[in-house]
C-alpha positions in Angstrom: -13.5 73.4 1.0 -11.6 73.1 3.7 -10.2 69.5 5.4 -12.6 69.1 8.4 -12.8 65.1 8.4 -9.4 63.9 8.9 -10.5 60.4 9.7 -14.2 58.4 10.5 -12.2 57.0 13.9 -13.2 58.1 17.4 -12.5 57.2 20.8 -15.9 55.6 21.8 -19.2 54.9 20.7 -20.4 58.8 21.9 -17.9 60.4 19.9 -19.2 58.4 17.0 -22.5 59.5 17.6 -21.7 63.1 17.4 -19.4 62.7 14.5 -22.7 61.5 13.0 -24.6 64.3 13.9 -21.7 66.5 12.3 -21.6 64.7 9.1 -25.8 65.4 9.1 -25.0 69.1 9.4 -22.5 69.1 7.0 -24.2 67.5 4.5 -27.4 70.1 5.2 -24.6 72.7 5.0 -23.2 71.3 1.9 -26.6 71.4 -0.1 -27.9 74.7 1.0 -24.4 76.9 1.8 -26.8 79.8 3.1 -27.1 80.4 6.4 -29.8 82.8 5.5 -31.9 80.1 3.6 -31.1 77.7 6.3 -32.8 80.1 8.6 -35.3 80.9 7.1 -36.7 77.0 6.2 -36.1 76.4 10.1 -39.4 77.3 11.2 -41.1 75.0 8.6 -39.2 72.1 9.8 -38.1 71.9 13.5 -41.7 71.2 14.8 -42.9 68.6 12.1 -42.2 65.2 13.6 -41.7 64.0 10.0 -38.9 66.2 8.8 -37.3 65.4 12.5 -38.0 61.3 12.2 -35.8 62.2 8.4 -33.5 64.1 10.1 -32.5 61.4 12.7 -32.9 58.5 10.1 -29.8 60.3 8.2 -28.0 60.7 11.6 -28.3 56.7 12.1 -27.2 56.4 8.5 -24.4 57.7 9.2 -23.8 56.3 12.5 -23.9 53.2 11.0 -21.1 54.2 8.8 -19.4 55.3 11.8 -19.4 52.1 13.7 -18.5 50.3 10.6 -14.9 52.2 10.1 -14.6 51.8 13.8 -15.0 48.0 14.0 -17.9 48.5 15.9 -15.7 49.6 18.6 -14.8 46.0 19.7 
């Protein structure tokens, strides 16, 4: 594994956001490493509105995170 997440601190609130989204990917990444696979389940999951409310509720988890390590940007 290589060091991709030096630190949870960004700039501003968007580049918190996105460093959420990453983290989502990563973590999807993580648990199924291939790209094949991934590719494959795709088409079962990006048009069911319950796999994409999931997807977004691990985003804000981690957003949450995020913000927290960032002092909520204040």
């Amino acid at each position: 594994m290589s060091d991709w997440l030096p630190s949870l601190q960004t700039a501003t609130p968007q580049e918190g956001f996105e460093l959420a989204i990453l983290l989502a990917r990563k973590g999807v990444g993580y648990t199924q490493p291939s790209e094949d696979v991934r590719k494959k389940l795709r088409p079962v999951y990006e048009e069911n509105a319950d796999s994409l409310t999931l997807a977004s509720q691990v985003i804000a988890t981690h957003f949450q995170t995020v913000a927290a390590a960032n002092n909520y940007w204040k």
